[in-house]
C-alpha positions as CSV (number, residue, x, y, z in Angstrom):
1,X,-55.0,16.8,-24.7
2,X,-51.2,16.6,-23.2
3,X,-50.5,13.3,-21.0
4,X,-50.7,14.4,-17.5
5,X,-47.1,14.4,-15.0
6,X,-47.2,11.8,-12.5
7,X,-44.8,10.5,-9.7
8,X,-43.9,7.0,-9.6
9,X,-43.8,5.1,-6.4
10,X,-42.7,1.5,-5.0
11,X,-44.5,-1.3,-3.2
12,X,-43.3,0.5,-0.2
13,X,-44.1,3.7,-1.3
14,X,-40.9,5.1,-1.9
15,X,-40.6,7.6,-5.2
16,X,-38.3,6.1,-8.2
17,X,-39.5,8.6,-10.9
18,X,-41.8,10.1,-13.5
19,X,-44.2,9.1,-15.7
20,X,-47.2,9.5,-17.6
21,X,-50.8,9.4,-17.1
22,X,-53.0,9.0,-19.9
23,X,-56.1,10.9,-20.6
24,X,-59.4,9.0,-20.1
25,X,-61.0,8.6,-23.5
26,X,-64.7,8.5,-22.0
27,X,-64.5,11.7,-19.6
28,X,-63.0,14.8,-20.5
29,X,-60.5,15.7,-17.2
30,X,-60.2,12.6,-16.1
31,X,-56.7,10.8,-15.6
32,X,-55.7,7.1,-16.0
33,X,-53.4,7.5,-13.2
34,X,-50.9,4.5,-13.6
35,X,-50.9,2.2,-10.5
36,X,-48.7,3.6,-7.6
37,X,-48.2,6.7,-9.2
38,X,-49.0,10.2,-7.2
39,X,-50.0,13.2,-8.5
40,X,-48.4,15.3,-5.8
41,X,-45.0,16.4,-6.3
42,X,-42.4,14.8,-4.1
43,X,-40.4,17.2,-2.0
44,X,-36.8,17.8,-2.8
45,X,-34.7,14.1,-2.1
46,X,-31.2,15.1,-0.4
47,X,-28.2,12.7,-0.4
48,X,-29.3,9.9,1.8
49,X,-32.8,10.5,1.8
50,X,-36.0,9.1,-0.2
51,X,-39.2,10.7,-0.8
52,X,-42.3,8.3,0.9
53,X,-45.8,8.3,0.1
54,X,-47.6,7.3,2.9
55,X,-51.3,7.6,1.1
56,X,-51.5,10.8,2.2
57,X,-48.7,13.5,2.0
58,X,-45.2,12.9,1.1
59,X,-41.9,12.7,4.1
60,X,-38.5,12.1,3.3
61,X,-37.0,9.1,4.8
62,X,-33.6,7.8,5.3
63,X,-32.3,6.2,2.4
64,X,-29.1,4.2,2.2
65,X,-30.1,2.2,-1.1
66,X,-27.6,1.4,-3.3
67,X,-24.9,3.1,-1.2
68,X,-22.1,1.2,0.1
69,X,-21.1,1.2,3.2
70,X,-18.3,0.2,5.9
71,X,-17.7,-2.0,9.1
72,X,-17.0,0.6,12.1
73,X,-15.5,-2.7,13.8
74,X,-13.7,-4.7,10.6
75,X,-13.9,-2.0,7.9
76,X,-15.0,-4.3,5.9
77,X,-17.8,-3.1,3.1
78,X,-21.3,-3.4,2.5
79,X,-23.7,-2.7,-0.4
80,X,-27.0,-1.7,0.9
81,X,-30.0,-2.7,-1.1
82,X,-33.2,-1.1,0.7
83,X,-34.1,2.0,1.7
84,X,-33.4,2.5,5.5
85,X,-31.5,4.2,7.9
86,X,-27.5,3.3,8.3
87,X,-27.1,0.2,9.9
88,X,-25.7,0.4,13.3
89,X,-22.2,0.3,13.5
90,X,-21.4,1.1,9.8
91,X,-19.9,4.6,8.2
92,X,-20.0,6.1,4.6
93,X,-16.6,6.6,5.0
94,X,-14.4,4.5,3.5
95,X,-11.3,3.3,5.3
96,X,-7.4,3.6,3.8
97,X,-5.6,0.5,3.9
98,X,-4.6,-0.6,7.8
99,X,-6.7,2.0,9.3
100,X,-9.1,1.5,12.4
101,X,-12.1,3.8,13.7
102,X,-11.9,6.1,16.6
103,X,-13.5,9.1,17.8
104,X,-15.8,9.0,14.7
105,X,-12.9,8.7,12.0
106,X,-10.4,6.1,10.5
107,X,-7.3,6.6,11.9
108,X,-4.2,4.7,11.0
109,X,-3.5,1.5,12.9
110,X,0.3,2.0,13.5
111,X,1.0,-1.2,14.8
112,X,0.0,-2.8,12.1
113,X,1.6,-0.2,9.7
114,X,4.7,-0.6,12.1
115,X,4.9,-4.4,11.7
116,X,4.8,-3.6,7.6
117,X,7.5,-1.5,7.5
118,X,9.3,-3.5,9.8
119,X,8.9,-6.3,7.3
120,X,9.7,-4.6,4.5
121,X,12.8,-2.2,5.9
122,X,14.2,-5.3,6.8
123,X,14.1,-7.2,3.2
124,X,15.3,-4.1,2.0
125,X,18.3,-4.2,4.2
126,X,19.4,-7.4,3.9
127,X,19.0,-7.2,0.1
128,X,21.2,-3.9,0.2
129,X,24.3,-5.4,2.9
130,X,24.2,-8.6,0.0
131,X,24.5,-6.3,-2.9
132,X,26.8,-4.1,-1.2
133,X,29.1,-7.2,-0.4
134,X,29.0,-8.4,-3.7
135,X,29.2,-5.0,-5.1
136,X,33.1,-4.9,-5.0
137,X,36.1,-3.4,-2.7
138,X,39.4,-1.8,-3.0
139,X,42.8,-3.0,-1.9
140,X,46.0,-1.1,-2.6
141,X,48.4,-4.2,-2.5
142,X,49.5,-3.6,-5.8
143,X,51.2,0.3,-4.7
144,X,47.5,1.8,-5.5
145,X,44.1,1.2,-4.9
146,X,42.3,-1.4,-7.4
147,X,38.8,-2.4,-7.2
148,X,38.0,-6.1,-6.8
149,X,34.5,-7.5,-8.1
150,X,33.3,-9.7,-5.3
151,X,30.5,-11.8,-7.0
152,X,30.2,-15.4,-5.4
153,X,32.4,-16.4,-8.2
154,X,35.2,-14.2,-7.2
155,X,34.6,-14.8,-3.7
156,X,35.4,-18.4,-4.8
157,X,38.7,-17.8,-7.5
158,X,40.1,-15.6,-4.8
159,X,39.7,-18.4,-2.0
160,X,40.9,-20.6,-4.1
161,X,43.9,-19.1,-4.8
162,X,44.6,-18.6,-1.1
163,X,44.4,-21.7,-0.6
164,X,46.8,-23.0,-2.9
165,X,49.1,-20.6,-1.5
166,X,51.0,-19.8,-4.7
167,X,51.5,-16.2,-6.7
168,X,48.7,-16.0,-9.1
169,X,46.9,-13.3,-11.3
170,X,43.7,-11.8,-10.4
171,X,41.1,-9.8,-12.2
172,X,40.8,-6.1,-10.5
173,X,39.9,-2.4,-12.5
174,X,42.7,0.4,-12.0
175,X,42.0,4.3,-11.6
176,X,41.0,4.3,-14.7
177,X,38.3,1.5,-14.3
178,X,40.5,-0.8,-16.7
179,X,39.9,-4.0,-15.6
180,X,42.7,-7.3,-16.5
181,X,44.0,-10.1,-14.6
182,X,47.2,-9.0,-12.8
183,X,49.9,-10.9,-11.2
184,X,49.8,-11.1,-7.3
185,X,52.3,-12.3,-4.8
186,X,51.0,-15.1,-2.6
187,X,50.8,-12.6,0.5
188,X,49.0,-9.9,-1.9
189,X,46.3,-12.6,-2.4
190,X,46.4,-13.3,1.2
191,X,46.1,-9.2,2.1
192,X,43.4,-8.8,-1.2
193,X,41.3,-12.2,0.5
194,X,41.7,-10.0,3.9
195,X,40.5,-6.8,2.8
196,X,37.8,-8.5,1.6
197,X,37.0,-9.8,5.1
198,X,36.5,-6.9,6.6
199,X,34.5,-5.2,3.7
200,X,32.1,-7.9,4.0
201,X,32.2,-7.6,7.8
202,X,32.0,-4.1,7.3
203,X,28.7,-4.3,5.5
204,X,27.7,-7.3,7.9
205,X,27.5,-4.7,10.9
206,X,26.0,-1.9,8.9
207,X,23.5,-4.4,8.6
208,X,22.9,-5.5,12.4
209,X,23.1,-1.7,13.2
210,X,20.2,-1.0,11.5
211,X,18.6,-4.1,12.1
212,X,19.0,-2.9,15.9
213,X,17.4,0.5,15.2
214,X,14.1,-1.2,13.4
215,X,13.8,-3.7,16.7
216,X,13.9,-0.6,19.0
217,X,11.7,1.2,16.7
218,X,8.7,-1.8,16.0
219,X,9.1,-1.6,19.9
220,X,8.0,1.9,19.6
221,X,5.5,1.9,17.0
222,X,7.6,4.8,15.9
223,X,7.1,4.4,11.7
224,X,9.3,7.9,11.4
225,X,12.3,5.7,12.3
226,X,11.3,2.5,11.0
227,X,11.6,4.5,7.7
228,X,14.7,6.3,8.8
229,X,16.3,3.0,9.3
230,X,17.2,2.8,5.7
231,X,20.8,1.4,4.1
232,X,21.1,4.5,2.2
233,X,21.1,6.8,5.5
234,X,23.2,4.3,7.7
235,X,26.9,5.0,8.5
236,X,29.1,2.3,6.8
């Protein structure tokens, strides 16, 4: 004789799977039914649902186990453990990064997005006016334009030679990107050390522009122009 199909259940009742029943050795047609085991065959079990006993039929019952879940108010996760309903004020849906609920989904919380963009727009234009001012300029003292490096090292030859006040040489590329150390007048140093000045002060307002427009914009909690507030897109 085949073993017999039953249905497992818990201590509470709720299915967890097949098994087995044996065939009693002393009477023919009798079943060892394992303990907690139904011979009835539980109903269909949908997503968040369990199949109950309840000694006499089965009824499908919300079921949570094992599913985790998320903080309406922090969106902060939970794994459940037992079956149940869905705790009150918790969601299946899992939240993005920054995001609060309303009106029964997560929504971005733009302030907070606004104040992170702000942040980082900001780094990012500072960084970009300091590597634009010691990214080199071009001063045509010498008949044409040259380019100058303008490191913190030649900030300081150049201002060195300025201050000594005497004709010098000093590094710069040509057209053709050829860079050597060329001889300079005392006043081309000067005029060189001046149109530096305004290319760093140049870049220096660039800056505070934009810096300007991300103030008025974390005002607004408008992120489209927090973003838009960018070095790349701001007039020199």
């Amino acid at each position: 004789m085949k073993d017999k199909i039953v249905y497992q259940t818990n201590r509470q009742g709720i299915y967890i799977g097949l098994t087995t029943a044996d065939p009693c050795p002393l009477e023919e047609g009798v079943w060892l039914i394992p303990g907690g085991c139904v011979e009835v065959e539980p109903p269909l079990v949908l997503e968040h649902k369990a199949a109950h006993w309840n000694g006499k039929a089965w009824a499908l019952i919300d079921s949570y186990a094992g599913a985790t879940v998320y903080s309406k108010e922090t969106g902060h996760s939970l794994l459940i453990e037992s079956p149940g309903p869905l705790p009150k004020g918790y969601t299946v849906k899992a939240p993005k990064p920054h995001q609060v609920w309303s009106k029964n989904q997560w929504i971005d919380d733009v302030p907070a997005l606004a104040k992170l963009r702000y942040a980082d727009q900001l780094d990012a234009v500072n960084a970009a006016c300091e590597q634009a001012i010691t990214g080199g300029f071009y001063c045509d003292v010498l008949g044409e334009p040259h380019r100058y490096d303008s490191t913190l090292i030649d900030q300081v030859n150049l201002t060195s030679q300025v201050v000594l006040g005497n004709d010098g040489h000093l590094a710069c590329r040509d057209a053709l990107s050829v860079k050597a150390y060329r001889e300079h007048t005392a006043e081309q140093l000067h005029l060189v050390s001046t149109s530096f000045n305004h290319h760093r002060l140049t870049c220096q307002q660039k800056a505070l522009s934009l810096k300007d427009q991300l103030d008025a914009a974390l005002t607004a909690n408008d992120l489209s122009a927090i973003d838009a507030a960018s070095w790349a897109a701001g007039q020199a």
